[in-house]
N, C-alpha and C positions, 0 to 999 in steps of 0.2 A: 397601581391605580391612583394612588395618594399620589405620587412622583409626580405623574402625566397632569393628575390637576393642579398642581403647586405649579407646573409650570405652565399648562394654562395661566391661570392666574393672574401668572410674572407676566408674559404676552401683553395681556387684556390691560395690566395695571399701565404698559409704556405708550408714552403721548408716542402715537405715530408720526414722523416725517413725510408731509406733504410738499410738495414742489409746485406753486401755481404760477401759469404764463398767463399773463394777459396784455392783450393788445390795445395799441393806442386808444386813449378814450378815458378821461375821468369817472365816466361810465363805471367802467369795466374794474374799478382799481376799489369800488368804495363799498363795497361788501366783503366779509370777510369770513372765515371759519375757523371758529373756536372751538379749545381743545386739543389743538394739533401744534406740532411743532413746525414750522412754515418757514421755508426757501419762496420767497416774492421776485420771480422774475419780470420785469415789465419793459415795452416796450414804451417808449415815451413820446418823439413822435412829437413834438412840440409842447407835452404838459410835464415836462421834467420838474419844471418850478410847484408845480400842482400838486408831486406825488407826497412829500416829506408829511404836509398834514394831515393827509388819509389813511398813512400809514398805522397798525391797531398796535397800540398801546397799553395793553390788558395783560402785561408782566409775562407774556406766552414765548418761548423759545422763537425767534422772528431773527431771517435773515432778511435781505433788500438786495436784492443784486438787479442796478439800473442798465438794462442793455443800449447800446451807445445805438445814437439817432441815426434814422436810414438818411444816407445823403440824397441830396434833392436826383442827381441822376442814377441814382442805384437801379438796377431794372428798367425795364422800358417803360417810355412816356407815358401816360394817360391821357386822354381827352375826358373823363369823367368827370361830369359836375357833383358826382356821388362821392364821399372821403373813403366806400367800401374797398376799391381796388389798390387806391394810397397803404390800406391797411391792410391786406392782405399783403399786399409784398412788404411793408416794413417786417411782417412778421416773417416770411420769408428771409429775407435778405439778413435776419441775426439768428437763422438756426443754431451753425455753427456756433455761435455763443451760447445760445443751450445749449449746447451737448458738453460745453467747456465748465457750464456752470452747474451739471448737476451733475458731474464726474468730479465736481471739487465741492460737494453740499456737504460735506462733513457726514455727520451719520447717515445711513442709505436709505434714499427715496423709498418710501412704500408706495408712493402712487403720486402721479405727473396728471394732475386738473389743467386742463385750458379750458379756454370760453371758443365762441362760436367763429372766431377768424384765425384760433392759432391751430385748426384741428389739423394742418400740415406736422405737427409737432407729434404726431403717433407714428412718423416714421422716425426720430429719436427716440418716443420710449418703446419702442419694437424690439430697436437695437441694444437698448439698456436692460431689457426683460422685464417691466415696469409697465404695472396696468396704469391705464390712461383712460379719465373721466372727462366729463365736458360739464364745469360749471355756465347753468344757460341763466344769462345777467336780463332776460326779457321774462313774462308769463307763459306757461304752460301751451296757453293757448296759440303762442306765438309759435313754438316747439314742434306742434301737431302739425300748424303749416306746413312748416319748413321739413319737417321730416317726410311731408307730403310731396315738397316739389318736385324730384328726378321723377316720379310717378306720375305727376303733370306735365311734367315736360314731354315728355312721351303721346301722353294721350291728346294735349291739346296742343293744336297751330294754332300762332297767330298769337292776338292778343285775346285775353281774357275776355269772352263776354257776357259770361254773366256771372252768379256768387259763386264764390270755392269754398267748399264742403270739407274741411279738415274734420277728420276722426273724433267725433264727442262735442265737438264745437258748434256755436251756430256758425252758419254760411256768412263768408265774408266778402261784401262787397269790392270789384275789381278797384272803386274810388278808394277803398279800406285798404289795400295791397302792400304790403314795404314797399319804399319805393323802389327799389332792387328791383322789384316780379314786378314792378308797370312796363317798363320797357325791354324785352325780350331780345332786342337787337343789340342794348348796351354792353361794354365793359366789367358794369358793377352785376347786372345777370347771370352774366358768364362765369363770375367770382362767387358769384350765392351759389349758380348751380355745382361749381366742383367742390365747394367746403360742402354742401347739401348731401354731395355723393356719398361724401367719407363716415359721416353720422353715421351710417352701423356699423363702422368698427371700433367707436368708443366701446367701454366698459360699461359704463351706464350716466346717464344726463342725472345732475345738481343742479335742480330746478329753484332758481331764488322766490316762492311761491307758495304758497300752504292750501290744503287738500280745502279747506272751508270758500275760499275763495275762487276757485276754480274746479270744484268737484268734477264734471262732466268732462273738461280733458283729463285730471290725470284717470280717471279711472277706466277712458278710452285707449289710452299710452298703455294703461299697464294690465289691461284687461287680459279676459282667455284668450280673444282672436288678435291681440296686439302680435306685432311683429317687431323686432330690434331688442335695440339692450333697454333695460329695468330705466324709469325714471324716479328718481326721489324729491320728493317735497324737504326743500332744507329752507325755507324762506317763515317770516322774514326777515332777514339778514339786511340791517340798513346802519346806517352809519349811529353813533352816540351823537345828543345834541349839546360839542362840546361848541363855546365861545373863543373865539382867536382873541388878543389883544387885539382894541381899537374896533371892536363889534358889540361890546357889550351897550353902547348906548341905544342900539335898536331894540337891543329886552328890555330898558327901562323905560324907553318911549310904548312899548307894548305893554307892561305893569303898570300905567297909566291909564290905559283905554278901560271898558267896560267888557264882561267877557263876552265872545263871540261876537265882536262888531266888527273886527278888520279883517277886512281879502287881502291875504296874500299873495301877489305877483311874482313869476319867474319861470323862466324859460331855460333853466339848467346852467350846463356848465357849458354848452355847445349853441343852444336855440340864441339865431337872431330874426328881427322883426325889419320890414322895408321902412324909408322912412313915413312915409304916408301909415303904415301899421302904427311903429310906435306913435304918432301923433292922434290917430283916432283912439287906439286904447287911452292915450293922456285924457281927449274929450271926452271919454264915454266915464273914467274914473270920476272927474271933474264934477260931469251932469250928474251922474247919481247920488252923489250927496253922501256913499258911505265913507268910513273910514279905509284906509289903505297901507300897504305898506309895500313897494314894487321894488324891486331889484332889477331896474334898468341899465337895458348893455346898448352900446355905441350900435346905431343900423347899421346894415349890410343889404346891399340890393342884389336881389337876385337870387340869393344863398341862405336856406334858413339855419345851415349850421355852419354858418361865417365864424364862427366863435368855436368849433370842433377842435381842430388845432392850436389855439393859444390867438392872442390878435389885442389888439388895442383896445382899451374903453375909456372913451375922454369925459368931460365933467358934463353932466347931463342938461345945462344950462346951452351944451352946442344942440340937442338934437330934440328936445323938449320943446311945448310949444312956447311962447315967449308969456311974462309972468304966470305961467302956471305952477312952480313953487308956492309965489306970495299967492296964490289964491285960494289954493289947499292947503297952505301952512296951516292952518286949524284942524283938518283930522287927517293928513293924508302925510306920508313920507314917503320920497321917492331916493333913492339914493344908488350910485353909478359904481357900483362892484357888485363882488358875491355876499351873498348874505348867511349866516349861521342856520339851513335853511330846516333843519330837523329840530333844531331849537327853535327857530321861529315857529314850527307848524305845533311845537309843545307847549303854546304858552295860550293860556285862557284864552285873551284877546282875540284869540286865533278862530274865524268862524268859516271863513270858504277859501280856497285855492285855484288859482288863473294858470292852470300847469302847461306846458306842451305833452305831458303823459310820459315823458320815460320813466322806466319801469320804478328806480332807483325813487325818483320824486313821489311816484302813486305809491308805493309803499311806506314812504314816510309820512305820508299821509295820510291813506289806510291806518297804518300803526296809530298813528293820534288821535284819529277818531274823525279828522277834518274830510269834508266832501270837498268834491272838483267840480272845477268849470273847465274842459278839454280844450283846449287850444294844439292839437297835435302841428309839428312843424315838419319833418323826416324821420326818416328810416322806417320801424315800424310804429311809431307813433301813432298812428290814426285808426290803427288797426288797437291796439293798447287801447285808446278813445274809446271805440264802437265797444270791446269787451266790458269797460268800467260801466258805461252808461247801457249796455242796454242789456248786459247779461249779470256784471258785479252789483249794478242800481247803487253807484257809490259818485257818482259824475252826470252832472249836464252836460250836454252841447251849452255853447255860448249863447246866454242867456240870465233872467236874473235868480239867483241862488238865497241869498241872504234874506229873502222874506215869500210868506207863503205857503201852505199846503205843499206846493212840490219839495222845496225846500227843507223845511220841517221831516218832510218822508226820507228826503236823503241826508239828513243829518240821524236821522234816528239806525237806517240803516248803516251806517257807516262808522257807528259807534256799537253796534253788535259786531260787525268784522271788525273794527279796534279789538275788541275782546276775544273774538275768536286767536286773531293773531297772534295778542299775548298768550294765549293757551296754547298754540301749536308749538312755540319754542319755549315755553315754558316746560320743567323737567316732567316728562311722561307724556307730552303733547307729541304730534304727531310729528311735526319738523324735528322733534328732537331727539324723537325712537327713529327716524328713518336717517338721521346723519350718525348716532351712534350705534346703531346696526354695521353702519359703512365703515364708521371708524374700524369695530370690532374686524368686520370680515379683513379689512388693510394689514391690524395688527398681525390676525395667524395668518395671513398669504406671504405673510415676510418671513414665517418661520419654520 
């Protein structure tokens, strides 16, 4: 009996080896889990440049294995103005290189995580005998959907017309939809529906999320009448607010300011604005008289995630209105790259946020204590919107934030989820008993 638990023990004491694939998307790359010893497979897909500084640096056993770019005629053409179908076959078209790359991971996988577009990847760890997780880089609430859709698709023709009823969630208006499930005849539909399919036969969903912030789905996911595999709260999981050289003069322009007087602007790593958009936010900054600090990208017409795949951003003096620099130069900075944007949402100065809502942005947000002003642009975005504001009460719709009664309410709330946050991944918090429960089960399923 002593033997059998000494080597328990041993088991429990070794960092498990994780394998994670994820697909094109900055997105997808900027969370991470610790604790584990990690094989990083990625699909790059135009943000090759992107991945080196999101990679985690926290002394942990860390491979990188960059899988080589889908060529532009790999697969068949798309008409899709959606990037869903681009990404799905990129992930496609480098299987083979997973199966190459975790036949050569050095010590043996305990378990192959993908996210929500590489789930064709459970017919590699089928073949490897290697349980397969689905890290899900969106909210819970997002999850419920989606795990709802083949069941929709079914019952309903046509186009949606009125809210969807996702399990534990409020009803989502068809305007709130990913853009994927508005249009039923597309490309990017047909691509949600067959990764939609596959969802039960993960192991179980890594929900980047915590039970405080979304109680009402997970506890619908994983209730007595839930159906599928186990969902975990591991969230949340967001990036350190480390500074790149050549950034740090936007934290001392922000250790300048007064605390909580500057909104900060941006629209990710993918979100772009028409130019008529950027030019009204310029006005609407301007009129208001607050302080600012905007991470402006070069427009794109027609395309809110013109910026998805990698793209140009020229000096903001082309697409800006003309002297609008000199005229906010007294409290306002605008400035035409990315910005250190987890460090900018951690600095006093810091009092409201202009987000498009992906998930990665509202949780560094969340995390800091800073409320939102929604500005969803794609995918599920707007649906992310409608949950902060009217079920998290962590987000306005566009509108004014930084003075006032409503304001004040959502600053107060949103600094109790700051705190709850930190407690869920804090050691004995709930993110942290449901990722080391997972660990533990990985360890003895390898032995």
């Amino acid at each position: 009996m002593e033997e059998e638990t000494a080597a328990t023990t041993s088991i429990l004491r070794r960092r498990p080896h994780v394998a994670l694939l994820c697909s094109p998307g900055v997105g997808h790359l900027i969370p991470r889990l610790h604790g584990f010893s990690v094989t990083l497979l990625a699909n790059p897909l135009g943000s090759s440049a992107a991945i080196p500084p999101l990679l985690p640096v926290d002394g942990l056993p860390f491979r990188f294995v960059p899988l080589p770019d889908t060529p532009p005629d790999a697969g068949p053409p798309t008409q899709s103005s959606s990037p869903v179908p681009r990404i799905v076959r990129a992930v496609t078209c480098n299987l083979p290189h997973v199966r190459a790359a975790l036949d050569s991971a050095g010590p043996p996988v305990d378990a192959l995580v993908v996210d929500m577009f590489s789930v064709d990847a459970l017919d590699v760890a089928r073949e490897r005998r290697v349980p397969c997780y689905m890290f899900f880089t969106s909210p819970c609430t997002c999850l419920a959907l989606l795990r709802h859709v083949p069941a929709l698709h079914e019952a309903v023709r046509g186009e949606f017309a009125g809210p969807v009823r996702p399990p534990g969630c409020a009803p989502v208006r068809p305007e709130d939809l990913l853009d994927s499930l508005r249009d039923r005849t597309g490309e990017a539909y047909a691509a949600i529906l067959r990764v939609t399919r596959r969802f039960g036969e993960v192991e179980g969903f890594l929900v980047n999320s915590f039970e405080e912030l979304e109680p009402g789905a997970f506890a619908a996911l994983n209730g007595g009448e839930a159906r599928g595999p186990p969902v975990y709260p591991v969230g949340p999981l967001v990036r350190t607010g480390r500074v790149e050289p050549g950034e740090e003069c936007l934290i001392r322009w922000l250790d300048r300011q007064p605390p909580g007087s500057v909104v900060f602007v941006s629209f990710g790593s993918g979100g772009t604005l028409s130019r008529e958009q950027t030019r009204e936010l310029a006005l609407g900054l301007e009129a208001s008289g607050h302080r600012f600090l905007w991470a402006a990208k070069s427009p794109v017409e027609g395309r809110a995630h013109g910026a998805f795949f990698g793209g140009r951003n020229g000096p903001a003096a082309e697409y800006l209105p003309a002297g609008f620099a000199e005229r906010t130069g007294g409290v306002g900075l605008a400035v035409a790259r990315w910005a250190p944007q987890a460090a900018v949402l951690g600095q006093a100065a810091v009092g409201g946020f202009v987000t498009h809502c992906g998930w990665n942005s509202a949780l560094e947000s969340i995390a800091s204590g800073v409320p939102m002003i929604a500005w969803p642009l794609y995918a599920e975005q707007r649906m992310n919107a409608a949950m902060l504001a009217d079920e998290a009460g962590v987000a306005l719709r566009p509108q004014r934030l930084m003075e006032g009664q409503q304001g004040e309410a959502l600053r107060t709330r949103t600094r109790l989820l700051r705190d709850a946050a930190a407690r869920a991944v804090a050691e004995g918090g709930s993110s942290f008993r449901a990722l080391h429960d997972l660990a533990n089960k990985w360890r003895l399923a390898a032995h």
